[in-house]
C-alpha positions in Angstrom: 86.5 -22.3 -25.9 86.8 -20.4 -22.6 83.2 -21.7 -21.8 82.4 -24.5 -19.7 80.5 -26.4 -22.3 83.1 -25.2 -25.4 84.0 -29.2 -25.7 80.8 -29.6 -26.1 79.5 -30.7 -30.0 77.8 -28.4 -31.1 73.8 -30.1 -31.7 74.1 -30.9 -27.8 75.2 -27.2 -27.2 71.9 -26.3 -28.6 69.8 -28.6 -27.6 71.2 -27.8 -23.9 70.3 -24.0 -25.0 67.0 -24.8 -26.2 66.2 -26.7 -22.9 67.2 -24.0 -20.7 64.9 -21.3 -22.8 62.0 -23.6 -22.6 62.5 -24.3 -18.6 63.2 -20.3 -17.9 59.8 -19.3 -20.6 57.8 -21.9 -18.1 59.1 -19.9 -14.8 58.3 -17.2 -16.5 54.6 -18.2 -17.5 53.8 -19.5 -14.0 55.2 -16.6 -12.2 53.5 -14.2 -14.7 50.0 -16.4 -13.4 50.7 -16.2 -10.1 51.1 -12.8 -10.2 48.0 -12.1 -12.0 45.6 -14.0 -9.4 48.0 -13.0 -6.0 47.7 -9.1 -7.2 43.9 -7.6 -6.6 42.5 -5.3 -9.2 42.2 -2.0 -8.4 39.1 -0.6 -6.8 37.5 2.5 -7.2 37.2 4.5 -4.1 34.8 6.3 -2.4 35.1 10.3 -3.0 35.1 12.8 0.1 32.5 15.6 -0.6 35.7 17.6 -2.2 36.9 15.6 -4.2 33.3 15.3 -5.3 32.9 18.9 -6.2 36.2 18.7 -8.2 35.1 15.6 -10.1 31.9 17.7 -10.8 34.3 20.7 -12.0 36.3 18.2 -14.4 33.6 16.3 -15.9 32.2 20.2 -16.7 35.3 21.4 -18.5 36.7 17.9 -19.9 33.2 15.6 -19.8 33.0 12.4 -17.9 35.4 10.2 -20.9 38.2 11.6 -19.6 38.1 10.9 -15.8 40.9 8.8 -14.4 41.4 7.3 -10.6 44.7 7.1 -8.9 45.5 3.1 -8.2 48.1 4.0 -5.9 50.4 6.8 -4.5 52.6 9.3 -7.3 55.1 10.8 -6.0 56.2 13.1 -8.7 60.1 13.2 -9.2 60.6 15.0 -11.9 60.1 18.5 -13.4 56.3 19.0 -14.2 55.2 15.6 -12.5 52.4 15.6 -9.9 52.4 14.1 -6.5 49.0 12.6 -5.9 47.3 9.6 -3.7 45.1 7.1 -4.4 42.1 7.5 -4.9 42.3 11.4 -6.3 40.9 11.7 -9.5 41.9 13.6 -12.5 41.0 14.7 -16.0 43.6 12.9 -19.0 44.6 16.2 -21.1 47.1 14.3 -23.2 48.0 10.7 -23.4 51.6 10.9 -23.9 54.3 13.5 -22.5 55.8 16.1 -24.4 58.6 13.8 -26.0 56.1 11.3 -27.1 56.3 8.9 -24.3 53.4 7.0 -23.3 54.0 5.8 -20.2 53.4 9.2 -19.0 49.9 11.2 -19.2 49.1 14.9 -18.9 46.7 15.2 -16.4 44.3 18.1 -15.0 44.0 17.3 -10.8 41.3 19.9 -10.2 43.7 22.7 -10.4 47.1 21.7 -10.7 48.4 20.1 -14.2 51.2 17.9 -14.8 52.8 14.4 -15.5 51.7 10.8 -14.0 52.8 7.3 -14.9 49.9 6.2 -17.2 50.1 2.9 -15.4 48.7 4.0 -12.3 45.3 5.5 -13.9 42.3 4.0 -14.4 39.3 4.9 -15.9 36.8 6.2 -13.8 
């Protein structure tokens, strides 16, 4: 009754709801396709002659399946995550962290090991 529309009957109340899901689910979808065509896909980049020689050692110990590229900067914040840049590639050792959360990988950089958001890999 404290609402502004509490007067309201209650078949315009939801219709009035309905109307305002439907108009917010539309913003939603063309934002969502704006995004999608404004954003560029990540693109592999071009490997320095060390990072080639650890790519080399990684495909060697975990085989060329398991090779991920960095899409952007990580900067690790948390116990066990890894700071990398974009570009780096690494070996996936596990696709989920230790409580089961898969949003974050275990990952083999060529020496270091450790946690990155799974969202910022891509195959190699």
């Amino acid at each position: 009754s404290q609402m502004p529309h509490g007067r309201m009957p209650l078949p315009s109340f939801w219709k009035m709801v309905e109307d305002t899901l439907e108009q917010s689910g539309a913003q939603l979808r063309t934002f969502c396709q704006t995004f999608e065509t404004v954003t560029p896909s990540p693109v592999t980049q071009p490997l320095n002659p060390a990072e080639e020689r650890k790519v080399l050692s990684l495909v060697s110990k975990h085989g060329p399946d398991k090779l991920y590229q960095v899409t952007s900067n990580i900067s690790g914040s948390k116990d066990l995550d890894l700071t990398l840049q974009r570009g780096q590639i690494v070996a996936l050792l596990q696709s989920a962290d230790t409580k089961g959360n898969k949003s974050r990988w275990l990952v083999d950089a060529g020496g270091p090991r450790g946690f990155v958001p799974a969202g910022k890999l891509q195959p190699y």
